[in-house]
C-alpha positions in Angstrom: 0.0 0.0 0.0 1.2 2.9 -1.0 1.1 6.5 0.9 1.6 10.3 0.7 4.1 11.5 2.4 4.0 15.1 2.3 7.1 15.6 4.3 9.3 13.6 1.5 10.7 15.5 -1.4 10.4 18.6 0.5 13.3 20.4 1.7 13.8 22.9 4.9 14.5 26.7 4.4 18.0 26.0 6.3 19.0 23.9 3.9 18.5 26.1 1.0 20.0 29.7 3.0 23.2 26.7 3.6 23.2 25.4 -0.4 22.6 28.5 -1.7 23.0 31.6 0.4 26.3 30.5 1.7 28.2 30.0 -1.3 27.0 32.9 -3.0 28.0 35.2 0.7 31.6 33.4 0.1 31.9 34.1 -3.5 31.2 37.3 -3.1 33.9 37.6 -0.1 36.5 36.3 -2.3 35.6 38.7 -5.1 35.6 41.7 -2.8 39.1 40.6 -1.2 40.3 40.5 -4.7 39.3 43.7 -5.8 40.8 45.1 -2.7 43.9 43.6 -3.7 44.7 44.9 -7.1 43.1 48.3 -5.6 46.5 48.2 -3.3 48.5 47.6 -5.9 46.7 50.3 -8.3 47.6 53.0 -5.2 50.6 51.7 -4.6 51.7 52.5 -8.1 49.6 55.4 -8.4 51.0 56.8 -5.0 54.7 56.5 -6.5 53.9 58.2 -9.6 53.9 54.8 -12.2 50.8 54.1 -14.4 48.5 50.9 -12.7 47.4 48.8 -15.5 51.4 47.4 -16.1 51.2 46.7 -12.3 47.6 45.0 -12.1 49.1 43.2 -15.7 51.5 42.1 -13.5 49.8 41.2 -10.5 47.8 38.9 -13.0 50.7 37.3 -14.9 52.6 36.8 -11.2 51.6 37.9 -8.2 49.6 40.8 -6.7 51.8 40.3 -3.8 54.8 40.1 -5.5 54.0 43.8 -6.8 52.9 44.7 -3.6 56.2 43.7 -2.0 58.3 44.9 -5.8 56.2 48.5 -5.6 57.4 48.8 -1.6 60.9 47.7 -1.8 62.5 49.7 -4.8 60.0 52.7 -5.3 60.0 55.6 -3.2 56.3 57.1 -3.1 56.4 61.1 -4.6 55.4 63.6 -2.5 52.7 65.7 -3.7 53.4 69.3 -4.6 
């Protein structure tokens, strides 16, 4: 004999927020630590007079920290006039 079930097949709100919610809330993290990343490097290069986009070219070929660390060892930062 076969019956319904109503509970089966059905799944709880928790579930979904953890399948769903969570993921997208760490994506976005990631993204956002990213962007403040090559935003360092950007003002970093900015701040010692050099042109971003070969930095953040760079920072993609290599390493964003690697230009972090290349921008703060061998470039002094220009004072503004």
């Amino acid at each position: 004999m076969i019956t319904h079930n109503p509970g089966v097949g059905k799944r709880s709100n928790s579930l979904l927020i953890t399948e769903i919610g969570l993921p997208i809330v760490v994506l976005v993290f990631f993204v956002w630590v990213v962007w403040l990343v090559f935003s360092l490097v950007g003002d970093m290069a900015r701040a010692r007079g050099h042109n971003p986009w070969p930095w953040w070219l760079l920072s993609i070929a290599w390493s964003p920290f690697a230009s972090i660390v290349i921008l703060w060892l061998f470039f002094s930062v220009e004072e503004s006039k």
